[in-house]
C-alpha positions as CSV (number, residue, x, y, z in Angstrom):
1,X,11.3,10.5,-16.9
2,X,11.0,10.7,-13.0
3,X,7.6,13.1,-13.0
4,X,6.1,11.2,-16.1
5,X,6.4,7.9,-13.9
6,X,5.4,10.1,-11.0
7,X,1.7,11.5,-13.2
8,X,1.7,7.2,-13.8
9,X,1.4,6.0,-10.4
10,X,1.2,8.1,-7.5
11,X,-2.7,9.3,-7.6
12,X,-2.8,12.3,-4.8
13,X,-2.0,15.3,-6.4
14,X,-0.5,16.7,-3.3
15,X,1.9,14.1,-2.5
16,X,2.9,13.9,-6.5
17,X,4.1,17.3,-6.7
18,X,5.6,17.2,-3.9
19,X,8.0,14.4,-5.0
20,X,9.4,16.1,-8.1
21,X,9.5,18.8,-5.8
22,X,12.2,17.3,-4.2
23,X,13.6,15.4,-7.1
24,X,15.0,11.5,-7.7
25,X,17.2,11.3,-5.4
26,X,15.6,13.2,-2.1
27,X,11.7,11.9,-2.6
28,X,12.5,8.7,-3.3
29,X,14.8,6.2,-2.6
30,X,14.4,4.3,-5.2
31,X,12.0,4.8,-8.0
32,X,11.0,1.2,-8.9
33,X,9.9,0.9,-4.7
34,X,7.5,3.4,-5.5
35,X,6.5,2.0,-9.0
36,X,6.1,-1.5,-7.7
37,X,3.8,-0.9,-4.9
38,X,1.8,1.3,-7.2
39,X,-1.9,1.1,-7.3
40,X,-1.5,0.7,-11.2
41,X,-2.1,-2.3,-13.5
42,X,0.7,-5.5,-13.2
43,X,1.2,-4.7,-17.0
44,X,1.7,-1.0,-16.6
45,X,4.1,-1.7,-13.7
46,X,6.2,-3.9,-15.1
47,X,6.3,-1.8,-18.3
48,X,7.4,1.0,-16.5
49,X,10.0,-0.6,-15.0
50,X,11.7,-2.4,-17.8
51,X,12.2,1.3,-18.9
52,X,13.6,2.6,-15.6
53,X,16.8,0.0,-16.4
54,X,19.5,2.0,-16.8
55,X,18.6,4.1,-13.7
56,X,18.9,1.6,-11.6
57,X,22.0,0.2,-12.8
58,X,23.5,3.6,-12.8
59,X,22.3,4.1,-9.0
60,X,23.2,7.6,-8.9
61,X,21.4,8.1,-5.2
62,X,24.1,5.5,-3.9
63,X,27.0,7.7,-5.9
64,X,26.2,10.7,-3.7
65,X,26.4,8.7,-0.2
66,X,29.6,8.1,-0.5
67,X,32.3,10.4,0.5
68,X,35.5,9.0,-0.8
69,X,36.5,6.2,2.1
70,X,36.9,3.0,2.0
71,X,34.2,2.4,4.3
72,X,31.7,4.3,2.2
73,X,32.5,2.7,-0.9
74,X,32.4,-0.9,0.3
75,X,28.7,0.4,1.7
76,X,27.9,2.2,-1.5
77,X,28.6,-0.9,-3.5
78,X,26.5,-3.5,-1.1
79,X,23.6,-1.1,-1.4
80,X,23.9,-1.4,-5.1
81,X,23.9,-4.9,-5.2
82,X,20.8,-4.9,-2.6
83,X,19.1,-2.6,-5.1
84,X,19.8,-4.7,-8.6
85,X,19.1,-7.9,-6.5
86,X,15.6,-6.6,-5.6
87,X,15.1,-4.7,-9.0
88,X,15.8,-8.1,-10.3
89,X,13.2,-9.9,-8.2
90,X,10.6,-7.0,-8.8
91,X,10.9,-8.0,-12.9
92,X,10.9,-11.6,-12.6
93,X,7.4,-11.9,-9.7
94,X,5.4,-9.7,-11.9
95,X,6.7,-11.9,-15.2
96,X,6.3,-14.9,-13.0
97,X,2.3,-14.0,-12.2
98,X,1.5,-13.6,-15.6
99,X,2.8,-16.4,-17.0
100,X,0.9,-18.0,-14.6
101,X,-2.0,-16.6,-16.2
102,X,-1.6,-17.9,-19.7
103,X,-2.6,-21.3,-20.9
104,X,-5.1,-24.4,-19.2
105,X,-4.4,-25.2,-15.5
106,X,-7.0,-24.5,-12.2
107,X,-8.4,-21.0,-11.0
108,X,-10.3,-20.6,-8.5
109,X,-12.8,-17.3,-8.3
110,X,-13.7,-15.5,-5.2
111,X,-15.7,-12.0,-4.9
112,X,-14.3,-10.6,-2.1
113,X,-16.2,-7.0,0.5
114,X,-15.4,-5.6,3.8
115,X,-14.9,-8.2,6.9
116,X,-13.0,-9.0,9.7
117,X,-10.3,-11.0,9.4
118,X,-11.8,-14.0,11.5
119,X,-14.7,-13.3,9.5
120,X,-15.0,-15.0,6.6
121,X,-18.7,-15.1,5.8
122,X,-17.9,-12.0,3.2
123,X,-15.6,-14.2,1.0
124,X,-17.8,-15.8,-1.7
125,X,-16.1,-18.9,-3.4
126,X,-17.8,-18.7,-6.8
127,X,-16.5,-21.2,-9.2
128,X,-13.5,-23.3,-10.8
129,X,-12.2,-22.8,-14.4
130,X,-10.3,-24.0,-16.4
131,X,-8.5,-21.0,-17.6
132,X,-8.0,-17.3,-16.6
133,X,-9.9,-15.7,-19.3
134,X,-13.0,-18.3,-18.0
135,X,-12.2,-16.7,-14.5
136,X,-12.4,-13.3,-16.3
137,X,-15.6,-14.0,-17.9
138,X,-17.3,-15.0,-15.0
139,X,-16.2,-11.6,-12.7
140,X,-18.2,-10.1,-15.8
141,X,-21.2,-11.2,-15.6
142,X,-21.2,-11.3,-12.0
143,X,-19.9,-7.8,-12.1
144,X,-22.8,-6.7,-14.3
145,X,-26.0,-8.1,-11.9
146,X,-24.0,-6.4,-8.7
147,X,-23.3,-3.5,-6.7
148,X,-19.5,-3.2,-7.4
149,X,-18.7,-0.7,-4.5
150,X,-16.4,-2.1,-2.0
151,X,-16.3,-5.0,-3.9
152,X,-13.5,-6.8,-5.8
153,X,-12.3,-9.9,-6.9
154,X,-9.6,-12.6,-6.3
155,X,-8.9,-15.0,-8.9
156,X,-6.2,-17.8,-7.3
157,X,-3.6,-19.8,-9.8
158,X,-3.7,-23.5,-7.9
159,X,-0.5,-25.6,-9.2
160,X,0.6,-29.1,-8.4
161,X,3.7,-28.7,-6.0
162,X,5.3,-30.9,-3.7
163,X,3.0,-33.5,-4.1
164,X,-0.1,-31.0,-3.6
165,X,-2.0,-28.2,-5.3
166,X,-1.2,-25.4,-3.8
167,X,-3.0,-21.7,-4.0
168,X,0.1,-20.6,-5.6
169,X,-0.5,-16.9,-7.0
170,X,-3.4,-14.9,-6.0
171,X,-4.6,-11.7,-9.1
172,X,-6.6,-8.6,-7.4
173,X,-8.9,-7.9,-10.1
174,X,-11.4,-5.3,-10.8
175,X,-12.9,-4.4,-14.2
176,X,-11.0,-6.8,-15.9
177,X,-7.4,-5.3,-14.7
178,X,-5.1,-7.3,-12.2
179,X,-4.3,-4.5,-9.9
180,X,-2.0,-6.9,-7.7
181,X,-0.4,-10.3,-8.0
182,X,1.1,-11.5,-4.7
183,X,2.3,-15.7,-4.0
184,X,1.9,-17.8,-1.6
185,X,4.8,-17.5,1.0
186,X,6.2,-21.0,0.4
187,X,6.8,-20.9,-3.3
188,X,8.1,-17.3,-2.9
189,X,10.8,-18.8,-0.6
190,X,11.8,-20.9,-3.5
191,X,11.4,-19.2,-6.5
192,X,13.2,-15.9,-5.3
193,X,10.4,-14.2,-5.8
194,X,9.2,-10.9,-4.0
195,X,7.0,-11.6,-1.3
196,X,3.3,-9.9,-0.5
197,X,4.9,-7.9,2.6
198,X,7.3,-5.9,0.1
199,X,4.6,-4.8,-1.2
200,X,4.1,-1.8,1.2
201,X,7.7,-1.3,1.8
202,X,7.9,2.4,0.7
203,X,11.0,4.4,1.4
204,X,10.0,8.0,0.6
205,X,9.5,11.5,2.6
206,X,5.8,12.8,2.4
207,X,4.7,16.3,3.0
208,X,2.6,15.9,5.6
209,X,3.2,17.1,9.6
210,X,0.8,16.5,12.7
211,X,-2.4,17.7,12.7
212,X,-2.8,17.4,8.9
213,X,-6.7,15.9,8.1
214,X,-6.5,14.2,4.8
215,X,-8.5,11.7,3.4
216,X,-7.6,8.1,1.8
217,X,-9.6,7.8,-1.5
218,X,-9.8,4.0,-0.9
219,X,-12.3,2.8,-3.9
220,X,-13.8,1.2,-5.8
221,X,-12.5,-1.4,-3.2
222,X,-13.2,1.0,0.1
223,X,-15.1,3.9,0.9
224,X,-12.8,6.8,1.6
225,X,-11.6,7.4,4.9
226,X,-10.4,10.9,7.2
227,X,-7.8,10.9,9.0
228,X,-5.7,12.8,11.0
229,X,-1.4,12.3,10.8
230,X,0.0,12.0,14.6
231,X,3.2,11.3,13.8
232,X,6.1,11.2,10.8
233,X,9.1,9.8,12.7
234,X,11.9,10.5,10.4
235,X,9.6,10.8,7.4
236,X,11.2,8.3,5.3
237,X,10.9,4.6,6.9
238,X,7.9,2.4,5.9
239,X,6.3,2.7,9.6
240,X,7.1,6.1,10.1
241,X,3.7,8.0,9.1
242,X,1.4,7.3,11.6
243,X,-2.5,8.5,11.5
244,X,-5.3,8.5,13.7
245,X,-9.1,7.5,12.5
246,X,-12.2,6.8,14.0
247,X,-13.3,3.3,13.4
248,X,-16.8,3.6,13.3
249,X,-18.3,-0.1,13.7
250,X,-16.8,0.1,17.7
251,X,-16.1,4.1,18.4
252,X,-12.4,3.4,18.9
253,X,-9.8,6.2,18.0
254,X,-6.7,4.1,16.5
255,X,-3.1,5.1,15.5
256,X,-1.9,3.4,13.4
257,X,0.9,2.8,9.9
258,X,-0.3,5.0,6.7
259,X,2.2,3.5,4.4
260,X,1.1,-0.3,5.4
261,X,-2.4,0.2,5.1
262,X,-3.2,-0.4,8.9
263,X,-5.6,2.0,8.8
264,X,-9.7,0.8,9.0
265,X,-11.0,-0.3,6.3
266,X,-7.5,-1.1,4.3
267,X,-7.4,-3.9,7.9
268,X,-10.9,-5.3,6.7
269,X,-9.7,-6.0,3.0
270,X,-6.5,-8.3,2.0
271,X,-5.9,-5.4,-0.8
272,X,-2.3,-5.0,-0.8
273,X,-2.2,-1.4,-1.7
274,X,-0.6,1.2,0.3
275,X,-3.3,3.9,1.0
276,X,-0.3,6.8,0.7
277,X,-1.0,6.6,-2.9
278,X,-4.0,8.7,-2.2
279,X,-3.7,10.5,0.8
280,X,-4.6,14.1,0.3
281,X,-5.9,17.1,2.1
282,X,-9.8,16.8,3.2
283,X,-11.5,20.0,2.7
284,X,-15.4,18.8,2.7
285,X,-17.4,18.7,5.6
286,X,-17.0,15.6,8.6
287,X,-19.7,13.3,9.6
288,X,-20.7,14.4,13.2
289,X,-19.5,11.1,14.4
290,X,-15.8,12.7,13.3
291,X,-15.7,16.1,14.7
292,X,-13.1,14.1,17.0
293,X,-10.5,13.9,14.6
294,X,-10.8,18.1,13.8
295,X,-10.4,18.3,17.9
296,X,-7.4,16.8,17.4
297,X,-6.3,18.3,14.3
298,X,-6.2,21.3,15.8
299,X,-4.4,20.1,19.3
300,X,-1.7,19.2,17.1
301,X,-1.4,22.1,14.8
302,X,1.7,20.6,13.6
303,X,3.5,20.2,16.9
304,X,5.7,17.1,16.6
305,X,6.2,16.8,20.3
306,X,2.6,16.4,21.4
307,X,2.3,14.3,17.9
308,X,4.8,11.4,19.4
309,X,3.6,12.1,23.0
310,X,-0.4,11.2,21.7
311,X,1.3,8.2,19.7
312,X,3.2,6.8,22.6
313,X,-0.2,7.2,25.1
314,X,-2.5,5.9,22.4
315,X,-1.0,2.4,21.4
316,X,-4.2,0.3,22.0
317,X,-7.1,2.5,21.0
318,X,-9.0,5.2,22.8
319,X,-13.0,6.2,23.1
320,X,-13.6,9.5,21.9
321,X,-14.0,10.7,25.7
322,X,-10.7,9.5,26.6
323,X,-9.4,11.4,23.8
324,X,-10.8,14.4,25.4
325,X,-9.7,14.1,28.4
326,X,-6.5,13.3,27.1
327,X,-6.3,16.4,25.2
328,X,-7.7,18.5,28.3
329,X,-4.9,17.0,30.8
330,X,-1.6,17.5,28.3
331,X,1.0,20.0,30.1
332,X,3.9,19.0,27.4
């Protein structure tokens, strides 16, 4: 069941077989971590993991860390309960958003590109309906007059609560499939719900060292994007894969988190998908404009050392000279 789910969610071909490579209980964590933060349809997420049940309340991955003691047990067991408890939550905010869906209430529609985040002349509030399928109709139609490259859009559940309405869950859409469901902070807080950060919390080892140009294949929401890993820390935390792109609207060279989507144009979009999903080896030609990052693919030619050193002396952005000279001036 493990590489079936695998060949369901996890898009980069490169990545995938490397994770049944290693097998449930060294790739990943936990399974439904990687199922929930899936680029995939809500539906096809949650029916996933209603099947992955019994996994997760057998835990096996938390069996093996224990080593007999008291100690390990008592730890053992609190990571199991961690793991229903958020297992449990997973099931009931995807349930939650599409019951939200069904029936008469207030949606909002907005077709959403590109833009900074103080920029907001990019989000284009489009019309109120009455019900989601009206919201559906309308993305449509607009969808079938427009260029739908780098374009998507957000369809917003407004409810009466405290007193207020309140933009209460907020559906990613694109040709007609809710790709994401995330709620507003507040109500999370008191529904128990899972919360939109979560969403790129993904626990899991990757096969990638320093040096390693791959590209992100961000559409149809971005275009796709080289970059170049820097870093893997201990190859399994959430921050731990670091990569380095060129953002081409200033000339900066940035470092920045793979698996939260920090990267450029993932920062200019509120998609809540982690670009890992699609990370996988470049082998085309660069733009000229990028011969930067195969400088400094080279320079690191898997070397972790000068990896963490180029992460530590590149925390705010460098111009592709500095880089350079940067390169040109490292004794180690």
């Amino acid at each position: 069941m493990y590489d079936e789910i695998l060949d369901r969610v996890v898009p980069s071909k490169y990545l995938r077989e490397y994770l049944k490579r290693l097998g449930p209980c060294m790739g990943v964590s936990y399974i439904e971590d990687i199922v929930y933060c899936s680029p995939v349809s809500i539906d096809t997420k949650l029916e996933i993991l209603e099947s992955i049940k019994d996994i997760v309340e057998q835990d096996e991955h938390n069996k093996t860390l224990s080593d007999g003691t008291k100690q390990a047990e008592d730890w053992v067991k609190f990571r199991h309960e961690a793991r229903l408890e958020d297992y449990d939550r997973q099931i009931k905010t995807i349930k939650k958003s599409l019951e939200l869906k069904e029936g008469e209430g207030v949606f909002s529609v907005e077709i959403c590109g590109l833009y900074e985040i103080e920029d907001i002349d990019n989000l284009s509030f489009e019309i109120i309906t009455s019900t989601f399928k009206g919201a559906l109709d309308y993305i449509d139609k607009w969808y079938s007059t427009e260029e739908q490259r780098n374009v998507w859009a957000s369809i917003t559940r407004w409810i009466m609560y405290k007193g207020e309405y309140m933009p209460t869950c907020i559906y990613t859409v694109h040709n007609g499939v809710i790709i994401n469901s995330c709620f507003s902070d507040e109500y999370v807080e008191d529904a128990g719900l899972r919360t939109h950060i979560d969403d790129r919390e993904i626990h899991t080892y990757v096969p990638y060292k320093p040096g390693d140009l791959l590209e992100v294949k961000g559409g149809p929401f971005v275009p796709d994007q080289r970059i170049v890993i820097i870093d893997i820390g201990d190859n399994w935390d959430c921050c731990c894969v670091q990569g380095m792109y060129l953002d081409e609207d200033d000339g900066e060279i940035r470092i920045r988190a793979v698996k939260h989507g920090m990267i450029r144009y993932y920062m200019k979009s509120f998609m809540e998908v982690s670009p890992l999903y699609t990370a996988d080896f470049f082998v085309g030609p660069l733009k000229p404009e990028e011969a930067i990052l195969k400088k400094v693919s080279d320079f690191l030619g898997g070397d972790e050392k000068k990896g963490r050193k180029m992460l530590l002396d590149n925390m705010f952005g460098w111009t592709e000279e500095e880089m350079s000279e940067w390169i040109e001036n490292y004794r180690g």
